[in-house]
N, CA, C and O atoms as CSV, one atom per row, in Angstrom:
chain,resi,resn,atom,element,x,y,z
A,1,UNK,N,N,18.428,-11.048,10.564
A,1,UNK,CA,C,18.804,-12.446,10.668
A,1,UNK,C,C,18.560,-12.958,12.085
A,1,UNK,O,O,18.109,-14.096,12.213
A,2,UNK,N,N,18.848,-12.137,13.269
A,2,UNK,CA,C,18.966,-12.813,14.249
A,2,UNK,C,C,17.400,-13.071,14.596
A,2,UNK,O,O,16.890,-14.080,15.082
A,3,UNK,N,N,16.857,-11.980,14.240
A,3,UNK,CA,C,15.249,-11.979,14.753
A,3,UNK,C,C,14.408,-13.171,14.121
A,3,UNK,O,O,13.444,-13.722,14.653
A,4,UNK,N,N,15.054,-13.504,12.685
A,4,UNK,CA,C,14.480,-14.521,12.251
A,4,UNK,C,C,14.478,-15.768,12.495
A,4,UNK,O,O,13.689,-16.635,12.121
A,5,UNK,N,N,15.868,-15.868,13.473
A,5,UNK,CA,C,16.261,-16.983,14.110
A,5,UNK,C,C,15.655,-17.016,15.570
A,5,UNK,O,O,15.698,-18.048,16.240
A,6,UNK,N,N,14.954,-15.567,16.145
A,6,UNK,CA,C,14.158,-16.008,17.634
A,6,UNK,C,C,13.357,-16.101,17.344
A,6,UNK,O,O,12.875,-16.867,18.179
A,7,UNK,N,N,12.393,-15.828,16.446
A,7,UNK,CA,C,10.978,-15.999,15.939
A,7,UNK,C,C,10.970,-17.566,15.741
A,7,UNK,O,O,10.036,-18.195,16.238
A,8,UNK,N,N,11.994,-18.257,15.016
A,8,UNK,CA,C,12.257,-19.878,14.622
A,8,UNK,C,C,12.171,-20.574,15.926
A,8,UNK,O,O,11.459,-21.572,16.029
A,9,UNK,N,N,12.942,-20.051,17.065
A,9,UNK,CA,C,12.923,-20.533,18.248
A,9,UNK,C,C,11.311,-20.496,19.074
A,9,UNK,O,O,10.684,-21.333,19.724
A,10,UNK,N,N,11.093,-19.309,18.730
A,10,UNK,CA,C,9.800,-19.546,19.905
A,10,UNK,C,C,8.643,-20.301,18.817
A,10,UNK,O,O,8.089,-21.304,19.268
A,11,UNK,N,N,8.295,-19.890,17.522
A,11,UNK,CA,C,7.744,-20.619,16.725
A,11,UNK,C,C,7.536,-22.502,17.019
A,11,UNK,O,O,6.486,-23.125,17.174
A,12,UNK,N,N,9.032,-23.036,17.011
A,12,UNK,CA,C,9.387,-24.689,17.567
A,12,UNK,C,C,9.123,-24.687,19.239
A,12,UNK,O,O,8.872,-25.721,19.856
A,13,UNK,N,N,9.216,-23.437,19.826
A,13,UNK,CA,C,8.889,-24.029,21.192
A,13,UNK,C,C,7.132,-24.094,21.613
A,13,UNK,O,O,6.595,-24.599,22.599
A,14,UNK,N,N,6.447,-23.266,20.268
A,14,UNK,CA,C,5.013,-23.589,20.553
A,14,UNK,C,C,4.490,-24.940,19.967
A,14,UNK,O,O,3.600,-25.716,20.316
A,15,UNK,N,N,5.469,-24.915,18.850
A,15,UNK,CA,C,4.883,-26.223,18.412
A,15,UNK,C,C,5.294,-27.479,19.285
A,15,UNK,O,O,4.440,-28.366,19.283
A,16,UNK,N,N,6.193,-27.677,19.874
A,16,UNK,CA,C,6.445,-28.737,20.794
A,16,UNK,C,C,5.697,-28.800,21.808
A,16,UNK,O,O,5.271,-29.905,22.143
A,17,UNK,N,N,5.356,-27.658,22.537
A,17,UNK,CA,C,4.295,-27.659,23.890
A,17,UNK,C,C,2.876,-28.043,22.842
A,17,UNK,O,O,2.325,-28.937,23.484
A,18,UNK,N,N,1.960,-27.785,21.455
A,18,UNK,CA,C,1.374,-28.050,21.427
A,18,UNK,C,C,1.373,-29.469,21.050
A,18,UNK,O,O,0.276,-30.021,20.962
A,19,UNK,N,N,2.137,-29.949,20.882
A,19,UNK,CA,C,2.445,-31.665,20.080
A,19,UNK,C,C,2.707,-32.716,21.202
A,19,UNK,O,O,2.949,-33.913,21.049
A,20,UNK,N,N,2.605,-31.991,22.393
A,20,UNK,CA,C,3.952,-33.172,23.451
A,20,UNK,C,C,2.953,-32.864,24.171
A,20,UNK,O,O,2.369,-33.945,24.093
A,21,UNK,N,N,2.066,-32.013,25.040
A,21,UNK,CA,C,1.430,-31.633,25.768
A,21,UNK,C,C,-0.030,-32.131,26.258
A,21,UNK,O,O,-0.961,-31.337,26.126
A,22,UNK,N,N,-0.225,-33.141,26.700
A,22,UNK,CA,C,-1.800,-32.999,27.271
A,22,UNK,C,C,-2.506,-32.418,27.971
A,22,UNK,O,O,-2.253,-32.432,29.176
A,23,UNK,N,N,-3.447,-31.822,27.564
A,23,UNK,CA,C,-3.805,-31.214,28.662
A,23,UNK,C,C,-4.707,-32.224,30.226
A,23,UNK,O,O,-4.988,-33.420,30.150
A,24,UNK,N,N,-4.939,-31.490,31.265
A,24,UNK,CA,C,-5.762,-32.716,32.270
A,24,UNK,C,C,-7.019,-31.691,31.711
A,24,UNK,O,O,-7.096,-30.516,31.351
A,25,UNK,N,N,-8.023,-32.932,31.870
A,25,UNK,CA,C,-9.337,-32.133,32.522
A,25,UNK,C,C,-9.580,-32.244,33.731
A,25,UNK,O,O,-9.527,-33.226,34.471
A,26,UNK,N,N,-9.955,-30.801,33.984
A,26,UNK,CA,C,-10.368,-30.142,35.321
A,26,UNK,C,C,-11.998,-29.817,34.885
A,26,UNK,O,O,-12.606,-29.736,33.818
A,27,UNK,N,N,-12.421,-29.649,36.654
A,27,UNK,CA,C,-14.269,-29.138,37.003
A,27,UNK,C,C,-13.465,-27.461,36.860
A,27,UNK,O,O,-12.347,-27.004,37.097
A,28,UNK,N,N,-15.011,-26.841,36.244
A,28,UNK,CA,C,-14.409,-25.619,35.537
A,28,UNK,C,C,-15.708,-25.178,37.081
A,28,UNK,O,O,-16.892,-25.490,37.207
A,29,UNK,N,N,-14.760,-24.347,38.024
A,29,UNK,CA,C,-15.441,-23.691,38.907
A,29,UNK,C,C,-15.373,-22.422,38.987
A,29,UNK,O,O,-14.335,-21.772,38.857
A,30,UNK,N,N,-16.822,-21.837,39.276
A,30,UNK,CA,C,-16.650,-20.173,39.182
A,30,UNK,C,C,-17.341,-19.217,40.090
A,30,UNK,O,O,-18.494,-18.914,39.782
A,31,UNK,N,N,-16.765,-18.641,41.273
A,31,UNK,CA,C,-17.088,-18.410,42.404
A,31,UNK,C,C,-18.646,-16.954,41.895
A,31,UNK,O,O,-18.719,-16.234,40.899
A,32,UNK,N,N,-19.467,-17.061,42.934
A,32,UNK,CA,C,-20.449,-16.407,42.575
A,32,UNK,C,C,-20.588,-15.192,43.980
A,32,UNK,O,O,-20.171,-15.409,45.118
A,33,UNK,N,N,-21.170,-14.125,43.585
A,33,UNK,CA,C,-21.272,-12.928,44.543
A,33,UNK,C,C,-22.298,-13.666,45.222
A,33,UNK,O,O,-22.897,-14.617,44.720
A,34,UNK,N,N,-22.524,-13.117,46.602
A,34,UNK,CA,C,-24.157,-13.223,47.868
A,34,UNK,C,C,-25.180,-12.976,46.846
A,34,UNK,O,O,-26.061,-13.818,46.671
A,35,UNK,N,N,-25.145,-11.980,46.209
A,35,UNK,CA,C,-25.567,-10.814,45.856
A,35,UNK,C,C,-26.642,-11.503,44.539
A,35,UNK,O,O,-27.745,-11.038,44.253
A,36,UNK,N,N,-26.042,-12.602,43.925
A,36,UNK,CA,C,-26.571,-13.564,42.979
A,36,UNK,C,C,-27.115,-14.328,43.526
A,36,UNK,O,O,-28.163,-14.676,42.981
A,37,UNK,N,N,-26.810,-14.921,44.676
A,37,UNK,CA,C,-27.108,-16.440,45.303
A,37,UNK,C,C,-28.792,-15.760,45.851
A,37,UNK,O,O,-29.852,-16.174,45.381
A,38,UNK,N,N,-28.738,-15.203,46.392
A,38,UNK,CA,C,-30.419,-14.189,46.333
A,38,UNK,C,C,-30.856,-13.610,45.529
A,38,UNK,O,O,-32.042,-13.597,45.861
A,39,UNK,N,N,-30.755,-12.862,44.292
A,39,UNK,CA,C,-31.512,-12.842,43.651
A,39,UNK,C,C,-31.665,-11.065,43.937
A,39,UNK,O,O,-32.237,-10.329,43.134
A,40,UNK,N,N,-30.992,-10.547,45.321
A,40,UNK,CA,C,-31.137,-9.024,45.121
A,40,UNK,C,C,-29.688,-8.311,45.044
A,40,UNK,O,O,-28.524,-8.643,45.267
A,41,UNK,N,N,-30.477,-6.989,44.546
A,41,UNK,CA,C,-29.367,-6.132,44.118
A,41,UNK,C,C,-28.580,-5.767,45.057
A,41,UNK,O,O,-29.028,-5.976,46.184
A,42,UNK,N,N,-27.069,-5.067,44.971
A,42,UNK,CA,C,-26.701,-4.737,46.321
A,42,UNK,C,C,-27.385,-3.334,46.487
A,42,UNK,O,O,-27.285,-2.720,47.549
């Protein structure tokens, strides 16, 4: 019983963050090795 009642809880707390929630858009940045930026191996 009780487990069925925390499962109920976190169950409603995903659905509220997904219902209430916007997300922002962000620049999707992604740092690169030397090692790429030339073109040789290390």
């Amino acid at each position: 019983m009780t487990l069925a009642v925390l499962a109920g809880l976190v169950f409603g707390a995903m659905w509220a963050l997904a219902t209430f929630v916007e997300p922002q858009p962000q620049e999707t940045r992604t740092p690169l090795a030397p090692s790429k930026l030339t073109g040789k191996a290390p």
